[in-house]
N, C-alpha and C positions, 0 to 999 in steps of 0.2 A: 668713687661712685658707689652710691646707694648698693645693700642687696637687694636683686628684686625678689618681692616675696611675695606676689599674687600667683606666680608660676610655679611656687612649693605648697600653695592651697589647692586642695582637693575637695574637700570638705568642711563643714565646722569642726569637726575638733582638731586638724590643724589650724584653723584660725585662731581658736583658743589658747594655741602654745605663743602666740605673740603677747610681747606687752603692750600694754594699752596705749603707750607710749609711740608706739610703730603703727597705729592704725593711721593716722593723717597719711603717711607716705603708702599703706593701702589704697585708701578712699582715691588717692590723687592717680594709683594705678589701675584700679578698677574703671576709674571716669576713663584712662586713657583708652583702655582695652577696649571696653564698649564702644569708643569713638571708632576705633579702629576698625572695627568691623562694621558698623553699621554704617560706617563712613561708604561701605565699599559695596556688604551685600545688601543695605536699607533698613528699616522695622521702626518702633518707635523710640525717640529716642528721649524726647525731653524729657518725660515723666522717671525715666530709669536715673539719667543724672544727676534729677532733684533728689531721691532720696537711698544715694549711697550709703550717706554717713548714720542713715536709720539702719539700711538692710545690711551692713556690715553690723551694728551695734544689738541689735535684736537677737541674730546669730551669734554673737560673743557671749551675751547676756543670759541667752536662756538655752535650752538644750533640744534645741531643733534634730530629730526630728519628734522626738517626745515629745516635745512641748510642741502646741500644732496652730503654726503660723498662718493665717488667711492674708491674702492681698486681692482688695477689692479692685475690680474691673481685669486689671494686670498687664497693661502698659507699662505699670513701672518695675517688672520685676526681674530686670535682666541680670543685673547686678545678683539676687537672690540666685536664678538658675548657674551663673558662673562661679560662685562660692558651693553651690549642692552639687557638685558631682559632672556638672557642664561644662565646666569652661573649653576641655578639647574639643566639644562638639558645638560649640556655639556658634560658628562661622557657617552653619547649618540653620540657621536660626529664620522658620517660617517657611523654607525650603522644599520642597516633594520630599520624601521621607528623612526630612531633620527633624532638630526639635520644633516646638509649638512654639508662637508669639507671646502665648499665654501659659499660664500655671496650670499644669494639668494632669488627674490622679494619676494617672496609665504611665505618667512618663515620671515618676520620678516619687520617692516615700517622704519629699520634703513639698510637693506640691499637694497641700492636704485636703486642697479643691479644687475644682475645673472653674474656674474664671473666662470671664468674655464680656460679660453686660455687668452694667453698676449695680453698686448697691445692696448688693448678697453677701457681702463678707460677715456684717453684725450677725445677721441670721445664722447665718452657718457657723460662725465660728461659738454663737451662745447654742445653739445644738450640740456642738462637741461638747461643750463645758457642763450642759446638765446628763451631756452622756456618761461623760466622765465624773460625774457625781455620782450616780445610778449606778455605776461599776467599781467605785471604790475608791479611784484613782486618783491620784495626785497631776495633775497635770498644769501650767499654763496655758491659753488659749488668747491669742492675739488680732485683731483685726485691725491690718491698715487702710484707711478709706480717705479719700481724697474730699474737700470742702464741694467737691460739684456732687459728686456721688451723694455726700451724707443730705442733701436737702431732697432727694427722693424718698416718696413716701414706704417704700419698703425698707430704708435705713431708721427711718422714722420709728415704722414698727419696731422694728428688733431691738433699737432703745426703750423704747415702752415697756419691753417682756423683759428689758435685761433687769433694768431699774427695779420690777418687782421680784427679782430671785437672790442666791446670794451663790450665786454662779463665780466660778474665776473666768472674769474675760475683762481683758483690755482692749481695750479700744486705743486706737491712736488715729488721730485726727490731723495728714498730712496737709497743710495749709496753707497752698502756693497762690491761690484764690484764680486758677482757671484749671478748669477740666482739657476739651479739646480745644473748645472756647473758652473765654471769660466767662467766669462762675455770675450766675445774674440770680436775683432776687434777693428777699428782704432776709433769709440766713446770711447769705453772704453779706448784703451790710451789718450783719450783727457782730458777723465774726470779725468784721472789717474796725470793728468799735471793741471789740475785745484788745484787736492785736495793739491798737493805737492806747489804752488803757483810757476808754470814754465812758465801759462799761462798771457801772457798781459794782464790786463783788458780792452782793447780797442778789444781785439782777441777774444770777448766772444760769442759763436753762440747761445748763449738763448737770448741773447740782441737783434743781427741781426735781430729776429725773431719778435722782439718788443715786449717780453715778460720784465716785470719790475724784476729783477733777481737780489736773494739776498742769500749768501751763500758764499762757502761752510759754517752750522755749526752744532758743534757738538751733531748727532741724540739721546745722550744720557742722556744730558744737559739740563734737564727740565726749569732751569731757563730762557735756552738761547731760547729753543722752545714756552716758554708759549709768552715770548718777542718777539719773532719775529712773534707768527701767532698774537698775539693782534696788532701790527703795522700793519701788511699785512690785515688787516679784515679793515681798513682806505684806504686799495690804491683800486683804482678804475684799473677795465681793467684787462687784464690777467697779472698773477704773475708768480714766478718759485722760488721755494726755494728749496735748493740745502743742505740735509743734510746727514752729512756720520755717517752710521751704520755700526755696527757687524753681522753678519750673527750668530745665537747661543748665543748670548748676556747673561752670567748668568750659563751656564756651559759648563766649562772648556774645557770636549771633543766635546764641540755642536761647539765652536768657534774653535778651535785647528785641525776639519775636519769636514768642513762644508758641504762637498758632501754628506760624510755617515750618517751628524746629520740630512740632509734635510728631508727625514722621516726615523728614524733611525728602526722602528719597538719596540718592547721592549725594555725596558732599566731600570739599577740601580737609581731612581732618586735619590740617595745618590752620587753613586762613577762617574755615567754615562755610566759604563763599557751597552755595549748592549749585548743583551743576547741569542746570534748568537746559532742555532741548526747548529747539522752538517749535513752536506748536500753531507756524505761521499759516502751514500749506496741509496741519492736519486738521479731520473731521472736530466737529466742538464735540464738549462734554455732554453727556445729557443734563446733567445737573445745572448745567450754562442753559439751556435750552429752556431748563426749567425755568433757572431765573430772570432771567433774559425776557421770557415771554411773558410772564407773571406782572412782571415793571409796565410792559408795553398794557397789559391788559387791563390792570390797574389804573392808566391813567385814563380811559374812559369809562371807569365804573367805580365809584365811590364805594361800594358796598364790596368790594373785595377784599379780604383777608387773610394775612399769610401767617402761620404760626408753628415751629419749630421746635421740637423737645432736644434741645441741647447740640443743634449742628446748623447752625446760620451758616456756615463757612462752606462744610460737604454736602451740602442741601444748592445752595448758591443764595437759599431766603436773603443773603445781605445783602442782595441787590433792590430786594424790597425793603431790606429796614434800614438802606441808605436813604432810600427815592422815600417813602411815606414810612417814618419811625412811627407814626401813632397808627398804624395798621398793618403792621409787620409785627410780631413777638416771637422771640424765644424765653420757653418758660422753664429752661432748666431739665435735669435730666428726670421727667415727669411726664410718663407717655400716656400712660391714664388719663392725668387733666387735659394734656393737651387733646385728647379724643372729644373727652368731656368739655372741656372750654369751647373746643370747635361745634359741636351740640348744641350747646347754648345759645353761641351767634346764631347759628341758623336759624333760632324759633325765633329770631328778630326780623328775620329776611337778609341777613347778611352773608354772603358769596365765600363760603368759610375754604382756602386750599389748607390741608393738615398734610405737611410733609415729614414724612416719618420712614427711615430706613424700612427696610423690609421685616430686618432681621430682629428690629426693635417694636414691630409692631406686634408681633407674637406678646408683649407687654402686657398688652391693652386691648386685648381678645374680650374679653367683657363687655368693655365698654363700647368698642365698634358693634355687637350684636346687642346690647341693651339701650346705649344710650342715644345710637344712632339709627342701625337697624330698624332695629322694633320700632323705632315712633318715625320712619321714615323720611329723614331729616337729609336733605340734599348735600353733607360733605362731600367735600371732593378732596380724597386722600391720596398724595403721591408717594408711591411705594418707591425711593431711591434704592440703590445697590440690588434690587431684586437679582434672582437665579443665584451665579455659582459668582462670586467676590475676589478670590483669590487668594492672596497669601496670608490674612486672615483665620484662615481656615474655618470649622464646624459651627464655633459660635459665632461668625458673620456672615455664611452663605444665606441669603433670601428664597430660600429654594420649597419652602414652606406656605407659604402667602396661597397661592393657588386652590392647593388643598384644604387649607383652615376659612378660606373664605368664601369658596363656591358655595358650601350647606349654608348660606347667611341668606334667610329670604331678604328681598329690597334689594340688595346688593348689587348693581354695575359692577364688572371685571373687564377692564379693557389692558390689553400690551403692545405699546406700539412698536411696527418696525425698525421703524427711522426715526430721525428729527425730526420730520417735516410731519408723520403722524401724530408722535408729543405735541408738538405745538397746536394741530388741529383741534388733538381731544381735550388740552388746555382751554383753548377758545369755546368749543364746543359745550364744557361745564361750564362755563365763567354765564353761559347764557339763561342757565335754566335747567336742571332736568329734575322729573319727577319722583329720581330716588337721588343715595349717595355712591358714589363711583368709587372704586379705587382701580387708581393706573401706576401699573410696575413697569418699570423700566431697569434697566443694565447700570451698572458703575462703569462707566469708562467713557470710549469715543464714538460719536455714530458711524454714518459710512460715508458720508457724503461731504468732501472737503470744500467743494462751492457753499456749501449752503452758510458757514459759519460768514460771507461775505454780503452775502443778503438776506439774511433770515430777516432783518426788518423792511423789507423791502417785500417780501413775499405776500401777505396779507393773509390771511386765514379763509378755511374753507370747514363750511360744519358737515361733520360726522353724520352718518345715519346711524344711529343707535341698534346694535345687534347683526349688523349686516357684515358678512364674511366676503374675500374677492380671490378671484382667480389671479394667480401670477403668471402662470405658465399652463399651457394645454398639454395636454398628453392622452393617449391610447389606454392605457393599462392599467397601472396604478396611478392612486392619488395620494398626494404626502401632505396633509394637511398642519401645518405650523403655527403657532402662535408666539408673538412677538420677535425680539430682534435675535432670535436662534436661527429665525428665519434667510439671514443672509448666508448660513451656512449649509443650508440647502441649497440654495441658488449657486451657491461655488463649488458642491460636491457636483451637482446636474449639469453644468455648463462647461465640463470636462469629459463628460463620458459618452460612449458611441452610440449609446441607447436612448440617450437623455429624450427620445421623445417617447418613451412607453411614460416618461410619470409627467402628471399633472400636481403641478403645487398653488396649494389654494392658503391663503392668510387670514387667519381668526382670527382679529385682533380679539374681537369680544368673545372673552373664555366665559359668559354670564352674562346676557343671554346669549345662546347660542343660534346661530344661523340655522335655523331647522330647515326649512326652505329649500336652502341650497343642500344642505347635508342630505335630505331627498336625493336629489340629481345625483348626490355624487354616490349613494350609496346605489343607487338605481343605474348608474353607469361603470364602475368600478368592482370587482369581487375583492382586489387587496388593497387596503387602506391603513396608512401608517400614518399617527402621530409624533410629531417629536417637539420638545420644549426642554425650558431653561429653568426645570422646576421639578419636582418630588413626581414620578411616575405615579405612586397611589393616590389616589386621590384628586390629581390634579388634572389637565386638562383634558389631556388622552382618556382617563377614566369616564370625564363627560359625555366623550363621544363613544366609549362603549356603554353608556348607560343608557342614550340616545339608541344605540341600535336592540340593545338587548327590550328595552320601552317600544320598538316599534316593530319588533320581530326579524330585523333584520339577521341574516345569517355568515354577512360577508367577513372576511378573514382579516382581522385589526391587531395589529403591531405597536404598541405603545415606546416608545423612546424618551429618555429624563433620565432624570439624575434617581437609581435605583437606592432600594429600601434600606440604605445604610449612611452612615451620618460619614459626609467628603472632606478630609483632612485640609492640609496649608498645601497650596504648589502655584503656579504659574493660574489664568483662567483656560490658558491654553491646554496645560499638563491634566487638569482636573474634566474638561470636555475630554480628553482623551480617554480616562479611565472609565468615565460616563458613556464612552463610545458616541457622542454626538459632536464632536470636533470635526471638521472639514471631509480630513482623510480617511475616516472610520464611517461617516456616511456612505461616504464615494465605496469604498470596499464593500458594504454595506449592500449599497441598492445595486450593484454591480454583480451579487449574487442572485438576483430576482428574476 
C-alpha cells in the first residue's frame, strides 16, 4: 500500500520535497479528503474538486506565500486552505468559530485576499503586482477566475488596466463553463469555440488585450500544468493561461450534475447518492414562493419580466425560464446590467421582477439610485437571502439592504412576514405602482406548512402600500418588527407570564413608514422596541428614531439587529444568538422589562 502523503503536508514547502512524479497519488488524495468531510460537515464542493490538480501545481510551482496567490469568488479553494496550514482544522470548515468557506486575510498569510463575490481577483491580484513594482520587489502574482466570473464587467476592467502595464500577473482562466449555474452569454460561446479549436488564432481577444496567452490545456494534466506555470514563471508582463476543468472532478455524481454537486449538503462519499430529507410536511422555500408565484402571475400578464444575475437555480427564476424562456433571463454574473437591463424594460411599460441576492445587490448601488431611482422607474426588485444567511458567513449576510436603501428617494421597502405576504406584495407590483420596490425576504423555510399545499389555490389579495398592523395588543410596551424576525417575537411572547404588557405591531413597509399609526403607538406607549433581521444603523429601527426625533417625540426606543460589526460563518440559529435576537434572547430580554 501507497504511502500516504497528504497527512505529512503541512504546508508548501513540504509539498515541494515530493517528486513531481507523486503528485497524481496527492491530487487523488486531496479529492478523497475533501470528499470526506464535506461529505459529512457540507460546504462547496464541486468547484474545489475541479481544480486540485491547478491548486496542488500553482503551490509546487511558485513560492506561496511570497509569491501572492488570489482565487476568484473561492468556492474553489478548499484544496488550497488544506495544503496552507489547514488541513487539522478543516473539519471546522464554515462552522461558529472554524475556518471560513472562503479565502480570508485574518485567517491565514497564504490567503492574500478576502473573497466572497466574483470577479475581484484580476483587480486585486494586478494591485499587488504594481505594488510590488513601486517597492522593488520581485514577486509572482496569480489570479484564478473561473469562465462565469471572468464575463463580469469588473473582470473586464482589470484586463483592460492589466494589458496596458507590464505588471507580473497571471491570470489563469479555470474553464469548466458553469459557475453556480451554467455560464451563459456570448464569452462563454467564444470560449466554447476556443476550446473546440473553431476559433482563429489570429481572432484571439486575450491577445488583443496584450495579454501573452497560452492554452487551452488540459486542467487536469499535472505534467502539462507543472510545464506550463514553470515556462510562464520566465515570461515577463501579464500572461493568461487558458485551462479546461471538470466542475466535480472525482465523483461521478459531483461531474454528472454539477448544479446540485455545487454545495450538495450531505452526501454518501462512497455511492455520492446526497442525502435529501423530505421536505413533504415542511413550510416551502421562500424562493419556491418566489417562483411559484411569479409563473402563476405571468401567465395573466404578458408584460412580466423575470431577469437574474447568475442564480436561476437559488432565485427559483427557473420556474419562469422554464414556463416563458423568451421572458425570463439570466444574464450572467452582471448585477449592474441586470439593474440596468431591468430599467430599460420599464420605460417600455414592461413589469420588470430583478431578482437579486441581497448580498449581491450591494453591486449595483449606482445603478438602483441612478438608473432606476432617479427617473422613477417601477422595478420591482426581489431581495433573496436578505438578513443573517448562515454558514456563508460576512460576505453573504444581506444584512445591508435596509440601510443602503432607505436614503434612495422613490424607493418602496417592503419585508414580508410570511408566505402568504410574499406572495401578496408579488401580486400587488405585478399591478402597477407608482415607484420601484424592493422586497427582502430570508433564505430558507417560511412558517406555515399548509400553505406549500395550496398556495395556488389561495388567490391573491392587494396590499395597501405603507400601512403597518397590529399583531398582538398589549398594555405597556410596543415591539415593533419588520419582516420575518418577526415570528420570533411571537414565540418569545407567547411563553412568558407577562406577554400582555407588549403589543406587537408588523412593518412590513420599512419606506414608507406607517406614520399614522406610529402616532397612536407613540401616543400610547413610553417604551418602544424595534427589532429586525438587518444592520441596527441605519436600518429600520433608525427610521423610527428618526420619526420620533422629527416629531418631538420623547419616548424611550431600543433598537435590536445585527450590531455595528461584520457576523462571521455559524448556524442562522447560532449567529441570531450572538445578535441577541434569537428566540431565547428575546424572551430573556423582554422578561427584564
Amino acid at each position: 500500500m501507497a504511502q500516504n502523503l497528504l497527512q505529512n503536508i503541512t504546508n508548501p514547502s513540504d509539498l515541494k520535497k515530493l517528486e513531481s512524479s507523486q503528485l497524481p497519488q496527492l491530487a487523488q488524495e486531496l479529492r478523497d479528503f475533501i470528499i470526506d468531510i464535506v461529505s459529512v460537515k457540507e460546504g462547496h464542493l464541486g468547484a474545489s474538486l475541479g481544480v486540485v490538480e491547478l491548486t496542488i501545481a500553482l503551490h509546487y510551482v511558485f513560492n506561496t506565500p511570497e509569491d501572492l496567490l488570489v482565487w476568484d469568488v473561492g468556492h474553489q479553494a478548499y484544496g488550497h486552505k488544506i495544503l496552507t496550514e489547514r488541513r487539522t482544522k478543516f473539519e471546522t470548515n464554515r462552522q461558529l468559530g472554524g475556518i471560513s468557506g472562503f479565502p480570508k486575510r485574518s485567517e491565514s498569510v497564504y490567503d492574500t485576499f478576502g473573497v466572497g463575490h466574483s470577479s475581484t481577483s484580476i483587480s486585486a491580484a494586478l494591485g499587488m503586482a504594481i505594488a510590488s513594482q513601486l517597492k522593488g520587489e520581485n514577486k509572482h502574482h496569480i489570479a484564478v477566475i473561473g469562465d462565469a466570473s471572468i464575463a463580469s464587467g469588473m473582470a473586464f476592467e482589470g484586463l483592460n488596466h492589466a494589458g496596458v502595464t507590464d505588471a507580473d500577473l497571471l491570470v489563469i482562466l479555470n474553464d469548466n463553463a458553469i459557475g453556480i449555474d451554467p455560464s451563459v452569454g456570448a464569452l462563454k460561446n467564444y470560449l466554447t469555440s476556443v476550446k473546440e479549436g473553431k476559433n482563429p488564432k489570429q481572432n484571439n481577444m486575450i491577445k488583443s488585450l496584450n495579454f501573452d496567452y497560452s492554452g487551452p490545456i488540459d486542467g487536469h494534466d499535472l505534467v502539462a500544468l507543472l510545464s506550463e506555470l514553470n515556462r510562464l514563471k520566465k515570461v515577463k508582463g501579464p500572461k493568461f493561461l487558458h485551462i479546461i476543468t471538470t466542475k466535480g472532478k472525482g465523483l461521478q455524481q459531483a461531474e454528472e450534475n454539477q448544479v446540485q454537486y455545487h454545495a450538495p449538503g450531505k452526501f454518501d462519499k462512497t455511492t455520492g447518492e446526497i442525502h435529501l430529507k423530505s421536505d413533504e410536511n415542511l413550510p416551502m422555500k421562500f424562493q419556491d414562493v418566489f417562483g411559484i408565484t411569479l409563473v402563476e402571475l405571468a401567465r395573466n400578464n404578458p408584460k412580466i419580466i423575470g431577469i437574474t444575475p447568475a442564480m436561476p437555480s437559488g432565485s427559483s427564476l427557473k420556474f419562469m425560464m422554464d414556463a416563458f424562456p423568451k421572458r425570463a433571463f439570466d444574464v450572467g454574473i452582471a448585477e449592474q446590467h441586470a439593474v440596468t437591463l431591468s430599467a430599460g424594460m420599464a420605460t417600455q411599460g414592461m413589469v420588470v421582477f430583478c431578482n437579486i441576492y441581497s448580498t449581491f445587490m450591494q453591486r449595483a448601488y449606482d445603478q438602483v439610485i441612478h438608473d432606476v431611482a432617479l427617473q422613477n422607474l417601477p422595478v420591482i426588485f426581489c431581495l433573496d437571502r436578505a438578513g443573517l444567511v448562515g454558514e456563508d458567513g460576512a460576505t453573504h449576510h444581506g444584512v445591508f439592504d435596509l440601510a443602503f436603501l432607505r436614503c434612495i428617494p422613490n424607493l418602496i421597502i417592503y419585508a414580508p412576514k410570511d408566505e402568504i405576504d410574499l406572495r401578496n406584495i408579488l401580486y400587488t407590483a405585478s399591478l402597477g405602482l407608482q415607484h420601484p420596490i424592493a422586497i427582502r425576504y430570508p433564505r430558507g423555510r417560511g412558517k406555515h406548512p399548509d400553505f406549500r399545499f395550496k398556495i395556488l389555490d389561495l388567490g391573491f389579495e392587494k396590499i395597501a402600500i405603507g400601512k403597518a398592523h397590529l399583531l398582538k395588543s398589549g398594555s405597556k410596551i410596543a415591539v415593533l418588527t419588520t419582516g420575518f424576525i418577526g415570528h420570533n417575537v411571537t414565540l418569545a411572547l407567547s411563553e412568558m407570564a407577562n406577554s400582555s404588557d407588549f403589543a406587537h405591531y408588523d412593518f412590513g413597509f420599512v419606506k414608507p413608514l406607517d406614520e399614522t399609526l406610529l402616532r397612536k403607538i407613540f401616543a400610547s406607549y413610553i417604551t418602544i422596541i424595534t427589532i429586525e433581521d438587518g444592520a441596527i444603523k441605519g436600518g429600520f429601527g433608525s427610521g423610527i428614531v428618526e420619526f420620533a426625533s422629527e416629531n418631538n417625540y420623547k419616548n424611550q426606543i431600543t433598537t435590536l439587529g445585527v450590531p455595528d460589526v461584520f457576523i462571521e460563518h455559524g448556524t442562522v440559529d447560532e449567529l441570531q444568538h450572538i445578535c441577541k435576537i434569537d428566540i431565547e434572547s428575546l424572551r430573556l430580554y423582554f422578561s427584564k422589562l
